[in-house]
VOZA-99848 format. One line per field, with one value per atom (N, C-alpha, C): residue in one letter; atom name; x, y, z. Coordinates in pm, whole numbers, plus 50000, padded with zeros to 5 digits. Layout:
r: A_... $
a: CA_... $
px: X_... $
py: Y_... $
pz: Z_... $
This chain:
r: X_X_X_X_X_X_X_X_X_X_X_X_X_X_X_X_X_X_X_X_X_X_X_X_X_X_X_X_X_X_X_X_X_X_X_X_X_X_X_X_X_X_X_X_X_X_X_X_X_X_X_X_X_X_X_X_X_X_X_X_X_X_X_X_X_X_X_X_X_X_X_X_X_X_X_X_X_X_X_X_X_X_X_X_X_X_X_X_X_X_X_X_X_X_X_X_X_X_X_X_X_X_X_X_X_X_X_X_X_X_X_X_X_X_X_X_X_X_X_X_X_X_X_X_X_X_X_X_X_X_X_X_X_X_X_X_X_X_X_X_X_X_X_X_X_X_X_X_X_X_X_X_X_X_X_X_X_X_X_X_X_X_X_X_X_X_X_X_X_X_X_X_X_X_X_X_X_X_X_X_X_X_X_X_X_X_X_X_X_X_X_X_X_X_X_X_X_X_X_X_X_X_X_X_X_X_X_X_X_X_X_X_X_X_X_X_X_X_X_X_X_X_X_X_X_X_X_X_X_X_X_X_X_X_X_X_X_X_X_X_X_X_X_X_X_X_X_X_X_X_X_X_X_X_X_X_X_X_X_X_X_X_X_X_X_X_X_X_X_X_X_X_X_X_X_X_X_X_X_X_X_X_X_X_X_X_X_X_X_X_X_X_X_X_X_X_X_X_X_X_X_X_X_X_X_X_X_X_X_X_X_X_X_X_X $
a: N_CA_C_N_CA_C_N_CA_C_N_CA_C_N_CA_C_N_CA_C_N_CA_C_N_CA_C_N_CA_C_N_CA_C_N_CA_C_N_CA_C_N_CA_C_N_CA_C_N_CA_C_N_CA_C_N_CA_C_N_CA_C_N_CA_C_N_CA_C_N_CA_C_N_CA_C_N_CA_C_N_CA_C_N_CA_C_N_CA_C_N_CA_C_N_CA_C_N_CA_C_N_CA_C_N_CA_C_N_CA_C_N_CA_C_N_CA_C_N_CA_C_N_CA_C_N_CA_C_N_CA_C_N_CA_C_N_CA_C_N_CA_C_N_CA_C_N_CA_C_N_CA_C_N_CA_C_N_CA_C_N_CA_C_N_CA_C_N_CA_C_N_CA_C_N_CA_C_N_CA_C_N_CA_C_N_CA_C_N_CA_C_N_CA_C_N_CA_C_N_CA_C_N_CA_C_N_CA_C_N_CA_C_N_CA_C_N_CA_C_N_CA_C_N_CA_C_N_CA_C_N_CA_C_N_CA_C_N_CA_C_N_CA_C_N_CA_C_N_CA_C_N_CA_C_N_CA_C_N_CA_C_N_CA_C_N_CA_C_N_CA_C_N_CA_C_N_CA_C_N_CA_C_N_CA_C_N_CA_C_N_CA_C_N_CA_C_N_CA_C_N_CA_C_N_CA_C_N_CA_C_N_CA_C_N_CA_C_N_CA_C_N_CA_C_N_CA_C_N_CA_C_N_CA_C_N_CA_C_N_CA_C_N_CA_C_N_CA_C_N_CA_C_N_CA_C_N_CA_C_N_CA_C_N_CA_C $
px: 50085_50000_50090_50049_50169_50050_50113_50033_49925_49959_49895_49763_49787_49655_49581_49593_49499_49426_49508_49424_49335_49387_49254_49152_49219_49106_48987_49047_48996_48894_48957_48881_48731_48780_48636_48509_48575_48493_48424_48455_48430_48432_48528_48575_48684_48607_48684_48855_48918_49055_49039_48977_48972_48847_48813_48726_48731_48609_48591_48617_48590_48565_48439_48318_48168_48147_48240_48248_48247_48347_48445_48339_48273_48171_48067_47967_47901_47902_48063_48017_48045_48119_48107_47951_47861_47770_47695_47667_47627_47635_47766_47830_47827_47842_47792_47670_47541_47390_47398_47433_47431_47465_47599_47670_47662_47598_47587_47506_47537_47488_47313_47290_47148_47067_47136_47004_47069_47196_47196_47119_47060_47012_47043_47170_47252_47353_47447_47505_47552_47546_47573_47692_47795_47924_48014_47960_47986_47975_47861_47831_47902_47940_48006_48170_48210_48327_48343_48243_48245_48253_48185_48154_48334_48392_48475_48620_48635_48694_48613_48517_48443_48537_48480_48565_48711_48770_48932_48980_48876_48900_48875_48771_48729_48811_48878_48983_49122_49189_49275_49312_49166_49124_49132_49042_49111_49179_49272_49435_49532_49525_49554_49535_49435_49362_49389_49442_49477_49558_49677_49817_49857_49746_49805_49851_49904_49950_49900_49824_49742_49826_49782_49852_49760_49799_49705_49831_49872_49954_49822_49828_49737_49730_49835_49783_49700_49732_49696_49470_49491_49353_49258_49358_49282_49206_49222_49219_49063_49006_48896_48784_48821_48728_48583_48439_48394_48384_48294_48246_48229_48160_48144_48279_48329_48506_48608_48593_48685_48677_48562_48516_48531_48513_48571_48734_48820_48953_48983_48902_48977_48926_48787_48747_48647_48683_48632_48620_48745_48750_48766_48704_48722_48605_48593_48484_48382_48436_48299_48272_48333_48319_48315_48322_48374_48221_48258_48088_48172_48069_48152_48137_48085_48051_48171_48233_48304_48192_48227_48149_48233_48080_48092_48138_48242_48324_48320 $
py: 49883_50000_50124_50256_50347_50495_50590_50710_50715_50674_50639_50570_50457_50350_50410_50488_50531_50669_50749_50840_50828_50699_50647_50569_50534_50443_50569_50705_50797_50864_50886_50894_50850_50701_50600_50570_50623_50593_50769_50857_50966_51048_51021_51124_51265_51300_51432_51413_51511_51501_51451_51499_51472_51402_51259_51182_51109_51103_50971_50866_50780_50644_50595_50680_50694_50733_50826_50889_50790_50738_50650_50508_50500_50338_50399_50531_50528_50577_50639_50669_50554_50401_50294_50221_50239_50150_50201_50352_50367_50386_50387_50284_50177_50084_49961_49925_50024_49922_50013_50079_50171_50085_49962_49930_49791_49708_49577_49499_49405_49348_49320_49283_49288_49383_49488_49601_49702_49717_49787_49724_49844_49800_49852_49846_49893_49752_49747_49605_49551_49429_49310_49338_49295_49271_49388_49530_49639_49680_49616_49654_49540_49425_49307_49408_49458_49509_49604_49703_49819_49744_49666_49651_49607_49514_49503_49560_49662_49807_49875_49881_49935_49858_49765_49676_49645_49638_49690_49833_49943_50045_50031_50024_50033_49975_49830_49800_49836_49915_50001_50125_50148_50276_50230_50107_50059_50011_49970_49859_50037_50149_50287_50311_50339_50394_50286_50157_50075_50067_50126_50109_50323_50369_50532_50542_50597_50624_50745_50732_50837_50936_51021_51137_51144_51219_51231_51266_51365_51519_51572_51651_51736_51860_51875_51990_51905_51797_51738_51690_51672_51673_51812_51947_52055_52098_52023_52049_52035_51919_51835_51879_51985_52011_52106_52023_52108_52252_52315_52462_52468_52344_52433_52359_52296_52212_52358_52414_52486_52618_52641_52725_52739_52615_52542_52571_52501_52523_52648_52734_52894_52987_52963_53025_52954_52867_52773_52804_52837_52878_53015_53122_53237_53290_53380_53387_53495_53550_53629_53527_53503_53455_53268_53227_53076_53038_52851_52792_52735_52722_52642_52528_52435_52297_52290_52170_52136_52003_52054_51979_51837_51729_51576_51522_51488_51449_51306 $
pz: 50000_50000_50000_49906_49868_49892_49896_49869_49804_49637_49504_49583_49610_49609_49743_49840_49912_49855_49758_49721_49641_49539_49467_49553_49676_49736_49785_49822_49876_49780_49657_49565_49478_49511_49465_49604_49739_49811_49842_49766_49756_49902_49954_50078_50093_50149_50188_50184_50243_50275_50436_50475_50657_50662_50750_50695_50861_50937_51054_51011_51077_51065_51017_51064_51076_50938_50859_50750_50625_50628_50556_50581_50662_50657_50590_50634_50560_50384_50333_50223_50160_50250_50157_50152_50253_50286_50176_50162_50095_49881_49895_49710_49715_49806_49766_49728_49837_49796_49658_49592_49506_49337_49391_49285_49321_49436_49460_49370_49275_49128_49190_49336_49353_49373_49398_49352_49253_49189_49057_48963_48866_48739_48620_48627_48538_48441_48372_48307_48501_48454_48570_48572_48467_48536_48522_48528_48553_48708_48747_48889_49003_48965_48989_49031_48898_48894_48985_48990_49069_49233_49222_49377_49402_49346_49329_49395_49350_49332_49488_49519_49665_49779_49750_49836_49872_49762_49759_49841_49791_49819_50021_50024_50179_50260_50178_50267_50263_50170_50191_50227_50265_50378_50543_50558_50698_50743_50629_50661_50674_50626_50659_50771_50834_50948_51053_51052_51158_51190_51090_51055_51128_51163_51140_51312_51366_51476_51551_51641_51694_51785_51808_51900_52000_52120_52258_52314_52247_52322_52393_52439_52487_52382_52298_52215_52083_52070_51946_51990_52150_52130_52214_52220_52209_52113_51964_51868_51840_51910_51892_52006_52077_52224_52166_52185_52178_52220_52195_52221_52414_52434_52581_52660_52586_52674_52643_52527_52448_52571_52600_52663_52836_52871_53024_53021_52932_52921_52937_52891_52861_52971_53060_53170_53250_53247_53395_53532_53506_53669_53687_53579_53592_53682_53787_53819_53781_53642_53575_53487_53377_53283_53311_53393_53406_53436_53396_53452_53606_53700_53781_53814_53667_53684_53601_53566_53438_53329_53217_53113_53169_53102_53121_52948_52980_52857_52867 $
């Protein structure tokens, strides 16, 4: 697996540049019932092929994503804090501006 074959994999499963997991299942769940030879009605072994190619693809998206190495710096998951965490972090404990519960994460 090289650069090449995940961007085409990225490509055929029609995802973003930045993509969940949640993302990436459903834009396959949804090309497959799309191109699966039992409910396309389009040529058979076009949709045979395609599915094909779905399948290849989806799994060189999660043999990627199993293989990627996560971060959990603390700056790497400030990145991801909602609005009222983002907001706790920055005046929590302020006492105009602060809540004085902390959000349930």
């Amino acid at each position: 697996m090289n650069y090449n074959d995940i961007v085409k994999a990225k490509e055929l499963l029609n995802l973003p540049e930045r993509a969940t997991m949640e993302k990436i299942k459903s834009n396959y769940r949804k090309l497959i019932m799309q191109w699966h030879p039992d409910k396309c009605t389009g040529n058979n072994e076009k949709c045979t092929e395609m599915t094909k190619k779905l399948t290849a693809a989806y799994q060189t998206i999660r043999q990627y994503c199993n293989q990627y190495k996560y971060s959990f710096t603390q700056e790497e998951l400030k990145q991801y804090l909602s609005a009222e965490e983002w907001w706790f972090d920055r005046f929590g404990h302020d006492p105009l501006w602060g809540n004085t519960k902390k959000p349930k994460i």
